[in-house]
DRENVEXPA-287802 format. One record per atom (N, C-alpha, C, O): x, y, z; atom name. Coordinates in steps of 0.2 Angstrom, whole numbers, plus 5000, padded with zeros to 4 digits. Layout:
! residues N
SITE   xx   yy   zz atome
SITE    X    Y    Z    CA
...
! end
This chain:
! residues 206
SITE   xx   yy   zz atome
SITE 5004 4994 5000     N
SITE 5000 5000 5000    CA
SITE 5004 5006 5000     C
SITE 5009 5007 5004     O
SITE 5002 5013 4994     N
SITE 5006 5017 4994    CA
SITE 5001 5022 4998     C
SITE 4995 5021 4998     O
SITE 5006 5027 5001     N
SITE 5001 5034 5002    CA
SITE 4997 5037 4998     C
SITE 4991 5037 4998     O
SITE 5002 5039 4993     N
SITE 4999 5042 4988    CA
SITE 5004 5043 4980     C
SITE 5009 5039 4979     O
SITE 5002 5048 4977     N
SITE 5009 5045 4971    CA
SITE 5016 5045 4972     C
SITE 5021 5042 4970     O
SITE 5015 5051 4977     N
SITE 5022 5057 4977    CA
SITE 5026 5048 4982     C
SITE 5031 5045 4980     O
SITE 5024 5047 4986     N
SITE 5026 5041 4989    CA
SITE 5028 5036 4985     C
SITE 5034 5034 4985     O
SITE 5024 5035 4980     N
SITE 5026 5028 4974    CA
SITE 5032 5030 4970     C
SITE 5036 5026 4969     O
SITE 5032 5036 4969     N
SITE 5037 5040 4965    CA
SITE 5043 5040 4967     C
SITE 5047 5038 4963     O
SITE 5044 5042 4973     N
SITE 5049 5041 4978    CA
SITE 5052 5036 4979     C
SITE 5058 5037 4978     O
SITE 5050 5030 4980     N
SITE 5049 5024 4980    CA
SITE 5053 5021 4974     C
SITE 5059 5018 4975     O
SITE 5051 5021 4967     N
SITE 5052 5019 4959    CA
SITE 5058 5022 4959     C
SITE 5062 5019 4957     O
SITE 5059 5031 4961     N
SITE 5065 5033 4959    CA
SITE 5070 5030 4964     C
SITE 5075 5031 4960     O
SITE 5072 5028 4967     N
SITE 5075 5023 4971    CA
SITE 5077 5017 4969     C
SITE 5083 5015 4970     O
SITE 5071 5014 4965     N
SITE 5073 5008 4960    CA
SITE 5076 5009 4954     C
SITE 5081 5005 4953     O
SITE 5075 5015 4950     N
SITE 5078 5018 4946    CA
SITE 5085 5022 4947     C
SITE 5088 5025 4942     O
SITE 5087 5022 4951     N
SITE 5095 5028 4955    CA
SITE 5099 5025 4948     C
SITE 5101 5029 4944     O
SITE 5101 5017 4947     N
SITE 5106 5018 4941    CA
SITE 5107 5021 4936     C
SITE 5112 5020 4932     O
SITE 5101 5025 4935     N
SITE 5100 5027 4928    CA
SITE 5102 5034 4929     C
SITE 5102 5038 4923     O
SITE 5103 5039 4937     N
SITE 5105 5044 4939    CA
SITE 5111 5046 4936     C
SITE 5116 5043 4938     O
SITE 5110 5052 4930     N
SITE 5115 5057 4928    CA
SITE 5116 5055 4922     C
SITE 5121 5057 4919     O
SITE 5112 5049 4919     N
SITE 5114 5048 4911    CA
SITE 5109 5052 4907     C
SITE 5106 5050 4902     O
SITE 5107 5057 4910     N
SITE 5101 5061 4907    CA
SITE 5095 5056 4903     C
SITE 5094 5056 4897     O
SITE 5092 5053 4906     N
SITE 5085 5051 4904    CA
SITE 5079 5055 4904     C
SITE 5079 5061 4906     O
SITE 5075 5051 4899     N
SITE 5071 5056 4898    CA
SITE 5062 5054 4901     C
SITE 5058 5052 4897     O
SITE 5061 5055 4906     N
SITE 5054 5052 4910    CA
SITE 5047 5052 4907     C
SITE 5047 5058 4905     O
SITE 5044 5051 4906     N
SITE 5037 5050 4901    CA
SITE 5031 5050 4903     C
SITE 5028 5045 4902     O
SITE 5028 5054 4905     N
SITE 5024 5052 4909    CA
SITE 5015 5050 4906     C
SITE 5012 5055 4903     O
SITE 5011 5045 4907     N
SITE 5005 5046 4904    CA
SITE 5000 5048 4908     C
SITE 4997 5045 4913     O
SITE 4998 5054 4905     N
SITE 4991 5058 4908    CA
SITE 4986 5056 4911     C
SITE 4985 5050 4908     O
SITE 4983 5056 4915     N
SITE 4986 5063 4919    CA
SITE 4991 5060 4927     C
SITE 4996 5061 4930     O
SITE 4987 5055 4927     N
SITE 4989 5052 4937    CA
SITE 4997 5053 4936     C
SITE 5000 5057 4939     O
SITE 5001 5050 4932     N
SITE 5007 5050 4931    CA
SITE 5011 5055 4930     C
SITE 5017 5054 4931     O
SITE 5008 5062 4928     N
SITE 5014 5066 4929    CA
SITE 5017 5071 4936     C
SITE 5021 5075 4936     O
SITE 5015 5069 4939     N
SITE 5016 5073 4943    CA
SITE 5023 5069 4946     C
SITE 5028 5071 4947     O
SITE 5019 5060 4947     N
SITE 5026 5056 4947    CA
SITE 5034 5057 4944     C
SITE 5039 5055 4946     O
SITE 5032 5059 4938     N
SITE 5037 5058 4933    CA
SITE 5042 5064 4935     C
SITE 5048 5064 4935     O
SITE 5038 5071 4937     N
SITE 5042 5075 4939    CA
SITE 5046 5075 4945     C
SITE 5052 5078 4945     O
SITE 5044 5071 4951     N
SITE 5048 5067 4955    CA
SITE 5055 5064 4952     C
SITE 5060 5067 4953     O
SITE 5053 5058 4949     N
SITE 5056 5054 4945    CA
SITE 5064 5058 4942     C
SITE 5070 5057 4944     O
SITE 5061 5063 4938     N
SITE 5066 5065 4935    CA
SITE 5070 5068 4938     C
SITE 5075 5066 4938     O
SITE 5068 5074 4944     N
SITE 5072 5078 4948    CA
SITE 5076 5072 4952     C
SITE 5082 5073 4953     O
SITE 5073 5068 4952     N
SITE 5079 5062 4957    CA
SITE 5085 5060 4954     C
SITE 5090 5059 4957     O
SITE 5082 5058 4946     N
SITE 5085 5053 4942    CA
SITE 5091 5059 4938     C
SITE 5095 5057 4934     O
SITE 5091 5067 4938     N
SITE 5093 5073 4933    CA
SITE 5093 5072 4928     C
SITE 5098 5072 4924     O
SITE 5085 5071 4926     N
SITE 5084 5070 4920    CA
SITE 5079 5075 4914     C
SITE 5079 5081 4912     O
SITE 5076 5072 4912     N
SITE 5069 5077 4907    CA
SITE 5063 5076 4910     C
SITE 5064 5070 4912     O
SITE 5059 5077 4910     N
SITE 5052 5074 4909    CA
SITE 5047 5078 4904     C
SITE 5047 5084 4902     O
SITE 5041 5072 4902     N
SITE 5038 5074 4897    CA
SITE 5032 5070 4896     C
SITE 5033 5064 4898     O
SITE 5026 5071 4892     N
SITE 5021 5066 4892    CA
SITE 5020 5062 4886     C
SITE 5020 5065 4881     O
SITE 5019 5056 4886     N
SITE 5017 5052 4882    CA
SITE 5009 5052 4881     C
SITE 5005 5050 4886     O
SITE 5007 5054 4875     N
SITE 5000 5051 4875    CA
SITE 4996 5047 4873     C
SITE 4995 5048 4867     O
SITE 4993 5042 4875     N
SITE 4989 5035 4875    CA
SITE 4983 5037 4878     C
SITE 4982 5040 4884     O
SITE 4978 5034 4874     N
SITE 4971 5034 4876    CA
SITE 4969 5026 4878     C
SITE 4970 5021 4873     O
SITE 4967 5025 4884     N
SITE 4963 5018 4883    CA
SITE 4958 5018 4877     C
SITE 4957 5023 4873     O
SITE 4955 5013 4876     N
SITE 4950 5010 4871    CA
SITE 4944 5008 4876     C
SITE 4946 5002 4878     O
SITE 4938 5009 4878     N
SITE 4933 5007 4884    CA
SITE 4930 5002 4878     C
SITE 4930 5002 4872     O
SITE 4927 4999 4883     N
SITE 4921 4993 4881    CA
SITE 4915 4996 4880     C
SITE 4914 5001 4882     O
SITE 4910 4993 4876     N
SITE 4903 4997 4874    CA
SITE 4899 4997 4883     C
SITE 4898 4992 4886     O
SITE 4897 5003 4885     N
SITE 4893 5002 4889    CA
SITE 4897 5002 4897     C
SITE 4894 5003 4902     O
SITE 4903 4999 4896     N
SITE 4907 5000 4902    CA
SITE 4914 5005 4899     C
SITE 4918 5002 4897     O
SITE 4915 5012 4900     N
SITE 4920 5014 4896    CA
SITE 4927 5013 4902     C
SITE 4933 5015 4901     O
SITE 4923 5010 4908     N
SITE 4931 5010 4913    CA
SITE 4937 5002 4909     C
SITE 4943 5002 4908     O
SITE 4930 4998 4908     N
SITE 4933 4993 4905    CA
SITE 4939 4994 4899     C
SITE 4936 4998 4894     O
SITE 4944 4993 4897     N
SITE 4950 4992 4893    CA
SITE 4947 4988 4887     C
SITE 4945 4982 4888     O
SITE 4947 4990 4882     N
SITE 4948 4985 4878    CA
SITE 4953 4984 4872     C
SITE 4953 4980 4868     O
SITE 4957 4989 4873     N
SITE 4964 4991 4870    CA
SITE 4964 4998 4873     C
SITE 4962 5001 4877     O
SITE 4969 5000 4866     N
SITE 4972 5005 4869    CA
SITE 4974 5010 4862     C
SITE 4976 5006 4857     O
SITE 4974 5017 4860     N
SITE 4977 5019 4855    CA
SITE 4981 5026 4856     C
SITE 4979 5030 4859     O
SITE 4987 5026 4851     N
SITE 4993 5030 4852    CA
SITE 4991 5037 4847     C
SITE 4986 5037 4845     O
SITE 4997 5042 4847     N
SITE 4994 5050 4844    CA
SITE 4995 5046 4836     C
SITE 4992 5048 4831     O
SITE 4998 5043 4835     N
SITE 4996 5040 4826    CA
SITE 4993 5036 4826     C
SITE 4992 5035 4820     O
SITE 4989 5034 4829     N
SITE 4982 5029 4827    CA
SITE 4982 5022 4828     C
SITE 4978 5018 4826     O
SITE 4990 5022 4831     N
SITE 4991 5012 4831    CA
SITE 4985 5010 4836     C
SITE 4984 5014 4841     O
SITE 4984 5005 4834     N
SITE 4979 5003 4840    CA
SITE 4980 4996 4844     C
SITE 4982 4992 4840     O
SITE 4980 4994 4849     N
SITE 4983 4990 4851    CA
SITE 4973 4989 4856     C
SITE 4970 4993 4858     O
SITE 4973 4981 4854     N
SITE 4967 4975 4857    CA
SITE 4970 4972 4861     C
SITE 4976 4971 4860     O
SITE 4966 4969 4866     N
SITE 4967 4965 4871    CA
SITE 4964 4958 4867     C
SITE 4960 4958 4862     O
SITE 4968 4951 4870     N
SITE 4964 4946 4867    CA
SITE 4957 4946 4869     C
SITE 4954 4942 4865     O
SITE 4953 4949 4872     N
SITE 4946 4948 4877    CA
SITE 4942 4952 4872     C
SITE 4936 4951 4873     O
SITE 4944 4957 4868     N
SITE 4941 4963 4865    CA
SITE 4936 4959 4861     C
SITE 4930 4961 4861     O
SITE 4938 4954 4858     N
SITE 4933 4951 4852    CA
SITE 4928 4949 4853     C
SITE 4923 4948 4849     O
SITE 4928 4946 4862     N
SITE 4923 4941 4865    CA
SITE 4918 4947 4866     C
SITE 4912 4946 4868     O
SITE 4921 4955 4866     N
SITE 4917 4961 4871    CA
SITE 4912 4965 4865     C
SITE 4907 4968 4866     O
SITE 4917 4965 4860     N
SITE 4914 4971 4856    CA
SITE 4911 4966 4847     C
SITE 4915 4963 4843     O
SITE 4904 4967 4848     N
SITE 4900 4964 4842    CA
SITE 4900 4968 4838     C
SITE 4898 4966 4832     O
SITE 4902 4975 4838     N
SITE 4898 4979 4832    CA
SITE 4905 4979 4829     C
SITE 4910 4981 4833     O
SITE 4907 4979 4823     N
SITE 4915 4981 4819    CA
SITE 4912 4987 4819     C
SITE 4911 4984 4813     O
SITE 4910 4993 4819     N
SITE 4911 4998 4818    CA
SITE 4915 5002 4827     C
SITE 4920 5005 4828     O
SITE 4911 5000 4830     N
SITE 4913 5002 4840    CA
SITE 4921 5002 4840     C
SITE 4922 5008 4841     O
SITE 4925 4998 4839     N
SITE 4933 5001 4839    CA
SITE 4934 5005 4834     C
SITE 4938 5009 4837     O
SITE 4933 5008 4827     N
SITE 4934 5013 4823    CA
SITE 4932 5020 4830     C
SITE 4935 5024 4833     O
SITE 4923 5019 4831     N
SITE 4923 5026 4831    CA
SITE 4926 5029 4837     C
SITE 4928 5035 4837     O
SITE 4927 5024 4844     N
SITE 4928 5024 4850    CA
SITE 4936 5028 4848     C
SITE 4939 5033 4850     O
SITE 4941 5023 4841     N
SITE 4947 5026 4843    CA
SITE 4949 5034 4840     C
SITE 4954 5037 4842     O
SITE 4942 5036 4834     N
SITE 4941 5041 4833    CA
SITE 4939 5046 4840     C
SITE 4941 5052 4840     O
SITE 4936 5045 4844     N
SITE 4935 5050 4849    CA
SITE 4940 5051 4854     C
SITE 4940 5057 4857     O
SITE 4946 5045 4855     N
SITE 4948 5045 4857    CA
SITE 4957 5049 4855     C
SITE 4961 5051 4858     O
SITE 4956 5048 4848     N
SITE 4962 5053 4846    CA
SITE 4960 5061 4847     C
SITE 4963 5065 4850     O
SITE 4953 5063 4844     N
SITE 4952 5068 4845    CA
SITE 4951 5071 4853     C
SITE 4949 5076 4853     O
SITE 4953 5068 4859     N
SITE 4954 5068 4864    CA
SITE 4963 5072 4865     C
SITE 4965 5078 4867     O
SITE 4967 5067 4863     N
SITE 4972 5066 4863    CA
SITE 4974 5072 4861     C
SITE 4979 5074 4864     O
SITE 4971 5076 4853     N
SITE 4975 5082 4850    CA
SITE 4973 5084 4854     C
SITE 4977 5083 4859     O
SITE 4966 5089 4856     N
SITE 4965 5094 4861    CA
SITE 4967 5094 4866     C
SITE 4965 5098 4869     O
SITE 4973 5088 4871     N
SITE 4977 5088 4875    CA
SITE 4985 5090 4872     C
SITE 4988 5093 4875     O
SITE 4986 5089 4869     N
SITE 4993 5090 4867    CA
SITE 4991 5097 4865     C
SITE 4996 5100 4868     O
SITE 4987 5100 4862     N
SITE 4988 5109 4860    CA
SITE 4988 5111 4867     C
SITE 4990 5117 4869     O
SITE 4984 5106 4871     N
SITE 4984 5110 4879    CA
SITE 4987 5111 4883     C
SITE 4987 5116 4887     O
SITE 4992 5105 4883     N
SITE 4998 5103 4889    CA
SITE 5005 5104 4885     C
SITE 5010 5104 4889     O
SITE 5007 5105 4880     N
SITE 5012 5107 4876    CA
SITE 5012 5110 4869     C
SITE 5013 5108 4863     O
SITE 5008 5116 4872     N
SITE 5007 5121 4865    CA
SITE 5012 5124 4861     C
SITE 5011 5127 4855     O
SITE 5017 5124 4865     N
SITE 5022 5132 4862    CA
SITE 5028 5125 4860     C
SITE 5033 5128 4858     O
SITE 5028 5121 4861     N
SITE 5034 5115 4858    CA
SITE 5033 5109 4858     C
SITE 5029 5106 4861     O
SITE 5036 5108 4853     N
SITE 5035 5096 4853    CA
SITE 5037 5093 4858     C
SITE 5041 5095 4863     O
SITE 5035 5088 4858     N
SITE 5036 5083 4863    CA
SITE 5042 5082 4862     C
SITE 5044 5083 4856     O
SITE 5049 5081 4868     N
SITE 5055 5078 4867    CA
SITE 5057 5071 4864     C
SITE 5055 5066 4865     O
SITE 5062 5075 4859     N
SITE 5063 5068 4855    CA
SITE 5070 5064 4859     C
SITE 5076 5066 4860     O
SITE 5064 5055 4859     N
SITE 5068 5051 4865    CA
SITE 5073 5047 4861     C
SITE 5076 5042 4864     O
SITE 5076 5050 4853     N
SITE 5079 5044 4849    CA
SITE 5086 5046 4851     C
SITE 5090 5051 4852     O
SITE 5088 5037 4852     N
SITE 5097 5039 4857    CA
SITE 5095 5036 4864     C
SITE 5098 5032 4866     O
SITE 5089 5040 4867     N
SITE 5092 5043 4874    CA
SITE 5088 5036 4879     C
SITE 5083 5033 4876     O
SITE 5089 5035 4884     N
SITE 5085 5029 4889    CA
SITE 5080 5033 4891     C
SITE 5081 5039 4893     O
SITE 5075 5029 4890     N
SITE 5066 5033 4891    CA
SITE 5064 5027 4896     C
SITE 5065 5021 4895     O
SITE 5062 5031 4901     N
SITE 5059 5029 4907    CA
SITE 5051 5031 4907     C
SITE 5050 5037 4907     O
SITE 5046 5024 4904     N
SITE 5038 5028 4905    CA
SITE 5035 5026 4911     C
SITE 5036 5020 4914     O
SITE 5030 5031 4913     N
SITE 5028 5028 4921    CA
SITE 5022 5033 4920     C
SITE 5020 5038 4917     O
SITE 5018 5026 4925     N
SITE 5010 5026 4926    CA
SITE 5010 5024 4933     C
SITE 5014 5019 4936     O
SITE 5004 5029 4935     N
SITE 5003 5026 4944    CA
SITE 5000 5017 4944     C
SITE 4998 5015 4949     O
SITE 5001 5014 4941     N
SITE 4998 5009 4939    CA
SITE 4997 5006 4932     C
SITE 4996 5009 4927     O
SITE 4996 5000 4934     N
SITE 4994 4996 4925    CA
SITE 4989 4989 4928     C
SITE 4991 4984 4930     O
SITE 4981 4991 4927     N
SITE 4977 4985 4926    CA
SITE 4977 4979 4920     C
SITE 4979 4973 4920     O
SITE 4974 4983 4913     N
SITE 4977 4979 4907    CA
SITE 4984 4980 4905     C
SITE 4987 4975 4904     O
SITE 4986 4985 4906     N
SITE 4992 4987 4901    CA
SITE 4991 4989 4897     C
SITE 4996 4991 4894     O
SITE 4986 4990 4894     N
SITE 4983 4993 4887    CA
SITE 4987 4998 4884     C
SITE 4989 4998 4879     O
SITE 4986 5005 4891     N
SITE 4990 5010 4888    CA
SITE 4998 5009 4887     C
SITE 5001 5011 4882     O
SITE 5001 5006 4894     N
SITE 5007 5004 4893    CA
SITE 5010 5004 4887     C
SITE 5014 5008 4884     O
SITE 5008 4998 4883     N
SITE 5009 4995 4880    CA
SITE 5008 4998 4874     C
SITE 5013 4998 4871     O
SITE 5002 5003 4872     N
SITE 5005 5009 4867    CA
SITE 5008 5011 4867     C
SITE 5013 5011 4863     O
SITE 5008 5015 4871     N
SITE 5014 5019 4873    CA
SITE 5022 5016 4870     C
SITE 5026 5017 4865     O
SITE 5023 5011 4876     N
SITE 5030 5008 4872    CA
SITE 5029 5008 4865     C
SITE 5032 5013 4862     O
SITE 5025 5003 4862     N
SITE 5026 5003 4856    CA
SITE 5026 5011 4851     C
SITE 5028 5011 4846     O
SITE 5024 5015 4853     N
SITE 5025 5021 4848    CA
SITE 5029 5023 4851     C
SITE 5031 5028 4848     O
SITE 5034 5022 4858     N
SITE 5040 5024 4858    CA
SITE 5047 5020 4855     C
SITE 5053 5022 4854     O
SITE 5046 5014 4853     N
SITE 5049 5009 4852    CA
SITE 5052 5014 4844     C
SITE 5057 5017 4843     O
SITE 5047 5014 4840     N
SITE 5047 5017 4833    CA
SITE 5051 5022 4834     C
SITE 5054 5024 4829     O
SITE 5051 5026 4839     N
SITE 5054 5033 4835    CA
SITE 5063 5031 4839     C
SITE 5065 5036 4842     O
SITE 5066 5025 4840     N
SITE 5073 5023 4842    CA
SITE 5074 5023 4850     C
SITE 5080 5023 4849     O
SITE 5073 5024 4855     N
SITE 5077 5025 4859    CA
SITE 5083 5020 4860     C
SITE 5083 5014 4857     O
SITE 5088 5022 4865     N
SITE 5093 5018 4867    CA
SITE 5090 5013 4872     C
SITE 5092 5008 4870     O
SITE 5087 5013 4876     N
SITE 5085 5009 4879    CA
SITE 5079 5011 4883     C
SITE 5080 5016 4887     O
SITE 5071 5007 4883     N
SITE 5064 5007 4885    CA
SITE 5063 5004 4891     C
SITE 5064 4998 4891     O
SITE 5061 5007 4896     N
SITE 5061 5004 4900    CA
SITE 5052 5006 4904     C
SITE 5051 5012 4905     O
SITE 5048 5001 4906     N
SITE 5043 5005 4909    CA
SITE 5044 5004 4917     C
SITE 5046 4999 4920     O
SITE 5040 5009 4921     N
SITE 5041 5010 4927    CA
SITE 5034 5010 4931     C
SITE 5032 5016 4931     O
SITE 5031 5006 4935     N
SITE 5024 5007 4938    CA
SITE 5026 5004 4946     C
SITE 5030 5001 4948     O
SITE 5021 5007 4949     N
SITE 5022 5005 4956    CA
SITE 5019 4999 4958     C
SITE 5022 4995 4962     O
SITE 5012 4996 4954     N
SITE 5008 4991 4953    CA
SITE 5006 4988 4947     C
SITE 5005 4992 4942     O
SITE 5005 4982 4947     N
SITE 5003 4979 4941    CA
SITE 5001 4970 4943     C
SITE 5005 4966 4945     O
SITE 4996 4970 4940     N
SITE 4996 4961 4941    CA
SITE 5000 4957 4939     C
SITE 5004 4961 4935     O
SITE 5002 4951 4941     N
SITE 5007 4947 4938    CA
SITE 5005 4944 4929     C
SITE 5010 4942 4925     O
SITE 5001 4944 4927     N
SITE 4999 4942 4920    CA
SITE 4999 4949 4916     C
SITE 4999 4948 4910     O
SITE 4999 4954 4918     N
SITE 4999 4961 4915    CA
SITE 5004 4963 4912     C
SITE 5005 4964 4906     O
SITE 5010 4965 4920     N
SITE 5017 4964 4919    CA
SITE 5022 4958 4915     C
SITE 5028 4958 4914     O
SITE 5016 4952 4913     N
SITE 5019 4948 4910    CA
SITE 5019 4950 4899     C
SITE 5023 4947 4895     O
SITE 5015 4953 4899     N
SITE 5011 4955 4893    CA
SITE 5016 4961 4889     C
SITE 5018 4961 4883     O
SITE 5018 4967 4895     N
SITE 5019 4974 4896    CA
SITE 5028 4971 4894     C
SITE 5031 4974 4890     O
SITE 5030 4966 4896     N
SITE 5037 4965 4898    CA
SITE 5042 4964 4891     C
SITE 5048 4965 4890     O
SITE 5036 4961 4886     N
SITE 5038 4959 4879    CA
SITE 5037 4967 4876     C
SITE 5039 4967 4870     O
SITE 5035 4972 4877     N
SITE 5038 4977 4872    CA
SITE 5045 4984 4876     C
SITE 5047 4989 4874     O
SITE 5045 4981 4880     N
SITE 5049 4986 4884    CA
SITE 5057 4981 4886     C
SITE 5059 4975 4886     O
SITE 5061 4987 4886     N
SITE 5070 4983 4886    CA
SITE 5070 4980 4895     C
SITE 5074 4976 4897     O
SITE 5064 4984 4898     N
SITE 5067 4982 4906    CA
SITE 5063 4985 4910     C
SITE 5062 4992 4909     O
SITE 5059 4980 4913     N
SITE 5050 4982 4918    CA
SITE 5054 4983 4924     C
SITE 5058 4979 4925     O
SITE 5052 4989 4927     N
SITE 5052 4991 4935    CA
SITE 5045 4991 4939     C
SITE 5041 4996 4938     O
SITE 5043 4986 4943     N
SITE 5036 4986 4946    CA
SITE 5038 4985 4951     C
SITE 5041 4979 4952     O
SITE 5036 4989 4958     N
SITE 5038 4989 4965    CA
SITE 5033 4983 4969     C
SITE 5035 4981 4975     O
SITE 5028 4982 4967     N
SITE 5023 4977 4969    CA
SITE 5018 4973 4963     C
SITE 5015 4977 4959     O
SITE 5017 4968 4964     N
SITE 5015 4962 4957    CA
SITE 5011 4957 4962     C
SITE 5014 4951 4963     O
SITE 5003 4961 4965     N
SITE 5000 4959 4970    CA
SITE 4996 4951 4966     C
SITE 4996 4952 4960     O
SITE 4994 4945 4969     N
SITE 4990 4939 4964    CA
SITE 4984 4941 4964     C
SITE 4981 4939 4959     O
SITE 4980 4946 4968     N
SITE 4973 4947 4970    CA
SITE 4974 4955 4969     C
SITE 4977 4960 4972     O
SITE 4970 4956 4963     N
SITE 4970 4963 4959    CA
SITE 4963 4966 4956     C
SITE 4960 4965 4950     O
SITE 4962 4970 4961     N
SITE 4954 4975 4956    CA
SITE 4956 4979 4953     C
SITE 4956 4979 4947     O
SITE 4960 4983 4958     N
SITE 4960 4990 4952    CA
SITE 4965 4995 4956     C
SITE 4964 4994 4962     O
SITE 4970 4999 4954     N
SITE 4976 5001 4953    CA
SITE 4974 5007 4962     C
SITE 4977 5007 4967     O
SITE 4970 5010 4960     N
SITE 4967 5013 4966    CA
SITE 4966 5009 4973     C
SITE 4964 5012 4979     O
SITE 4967 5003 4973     N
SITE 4966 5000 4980    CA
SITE 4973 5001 4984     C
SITE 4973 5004 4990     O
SITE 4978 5000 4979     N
SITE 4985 5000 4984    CA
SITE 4987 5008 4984     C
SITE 4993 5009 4983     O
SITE 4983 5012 4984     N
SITE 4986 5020 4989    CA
SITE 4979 5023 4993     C
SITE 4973 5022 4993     O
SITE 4983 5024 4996     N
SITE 4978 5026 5003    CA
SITE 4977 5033 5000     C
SITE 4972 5035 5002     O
SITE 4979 5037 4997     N
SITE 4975 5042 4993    CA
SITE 4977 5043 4987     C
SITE 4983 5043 4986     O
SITE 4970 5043 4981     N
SITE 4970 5044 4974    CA
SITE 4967 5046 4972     C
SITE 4962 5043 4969     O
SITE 4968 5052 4971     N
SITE 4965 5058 4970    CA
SITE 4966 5061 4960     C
SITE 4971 5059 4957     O
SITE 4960 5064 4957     N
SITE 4960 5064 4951    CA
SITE 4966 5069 4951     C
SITE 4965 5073 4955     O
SITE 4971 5070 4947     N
SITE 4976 5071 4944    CA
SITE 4973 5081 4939     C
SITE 4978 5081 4936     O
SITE 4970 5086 4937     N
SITE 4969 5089 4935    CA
SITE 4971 5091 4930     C
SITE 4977 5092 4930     O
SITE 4969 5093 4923     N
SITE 4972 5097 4919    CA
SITE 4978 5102 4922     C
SITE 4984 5102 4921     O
SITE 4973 5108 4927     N
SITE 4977 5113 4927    CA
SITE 4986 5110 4931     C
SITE 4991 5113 4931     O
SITE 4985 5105 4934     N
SITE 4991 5102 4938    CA
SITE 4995 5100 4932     C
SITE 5001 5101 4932     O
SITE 4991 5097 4926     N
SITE 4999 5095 4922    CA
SITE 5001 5100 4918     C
SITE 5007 5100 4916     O
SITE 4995 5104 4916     N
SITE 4999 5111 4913    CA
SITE 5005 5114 4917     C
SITE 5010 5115 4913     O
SITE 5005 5117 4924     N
SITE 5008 5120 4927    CA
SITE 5015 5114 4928     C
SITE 5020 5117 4929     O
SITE 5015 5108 4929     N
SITE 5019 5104 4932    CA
SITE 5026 5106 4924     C
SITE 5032 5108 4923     O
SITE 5020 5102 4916     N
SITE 5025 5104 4910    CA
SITE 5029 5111 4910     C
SITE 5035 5113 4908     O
SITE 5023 5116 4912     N
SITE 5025 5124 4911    CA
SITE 5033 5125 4917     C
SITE 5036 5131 4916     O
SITE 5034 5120 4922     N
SITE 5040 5122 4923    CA
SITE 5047 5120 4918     C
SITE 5052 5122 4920     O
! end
């Protein structure tokens, strides 16, 4: 059980100390995670920066994952997706609403510059947790494509089958707990509080 992120963050950056002073570059996915990432980085003297991935919701349940999709459109399915979603149109428009989500975050959270480019450098992505992995897992994979020296993802929690899934696209999983009895990423901190736009603006805007 964490406190809270700043805890978890604390925590990860601790796991991560060997990577301190070869200027990494931290990643973080919106929103829960940036604030960790800022942590992360100042530990580790590194960058920080956001990755953006939208889950994929299920019809009718949108907490449910049913993949996940990156700012180019790759889309990434869960094996279970096929059993959930009957309509072949539902993943088209869902991943439509969901890029257009994605722009109007990025012109908001880094309007005046591009995202930093991670080719060359060791990129650390971190999320306050990972139930499917869905987003993880984009993530990686559209960081994969643009070269880094070395991928490494970083969570405080993750089931053991998730972290097993998450582990084949990434160079080196850091997860501080990989409980067998797993609802939802929210049970293990004693406070989990929604994360704000206005907080990630101000956190990038340093």
């Amino acid at each position: 059980m964490f406190h809270d992120r700043d805890d978890a963050a604390v925590e990860l950056a601790k796991r991560l100390a060997p990577y301190q002073g070869q200027n990494p570059l931290i990643l973080a996915i919106p929103r829960g995670a940036v604030p960790m990432a800022k942590i992360i980085s100042e530990a580790l003297q590194g960058d920080m920066d956001i990755v953006l991935v939208r889950k994929l919701g299920a019809p009718g349940n949108p907490e449910l994952a049913i993949g996940a999709v990156d700012e180019t459109g790759w889309t990434y399915l869960t094996p279970e997706a096929e059993q959930i979603v009957h309509d072949p149109q539902y993943v088209e428009l869902e991943k439509k609403r969901q890029l257009e989500i994605m722009r109007a975050r990025r012109e908001l959270y880094t309007p005046v510059r591009p995202p930093l480019n991670p080719e060359g450098r060791i990129v650390i992505v971190v999320d306050d947790g990972l139930a499917t992995g869905s987003t993880m897992i984009a993530a990686l994979h559209a960081l994969r494509a643009r070269n880094p020296n070395k991928l490494i993802c970083a969570v405080p929690v993750a089931p053991p089958e998730t972290l097993q899934k998450v582990s084949t696209y990434a160079d080196e999983t850091v997860c501080l707990e990989s409980p067998a009895f797993f609802y939802a990423v929210g049970q293990f901190y004693q406070v989990f509080q929604q994360v704000s736009d206005e907080e990630v603006i101000a956190i990038l805007g340093e």
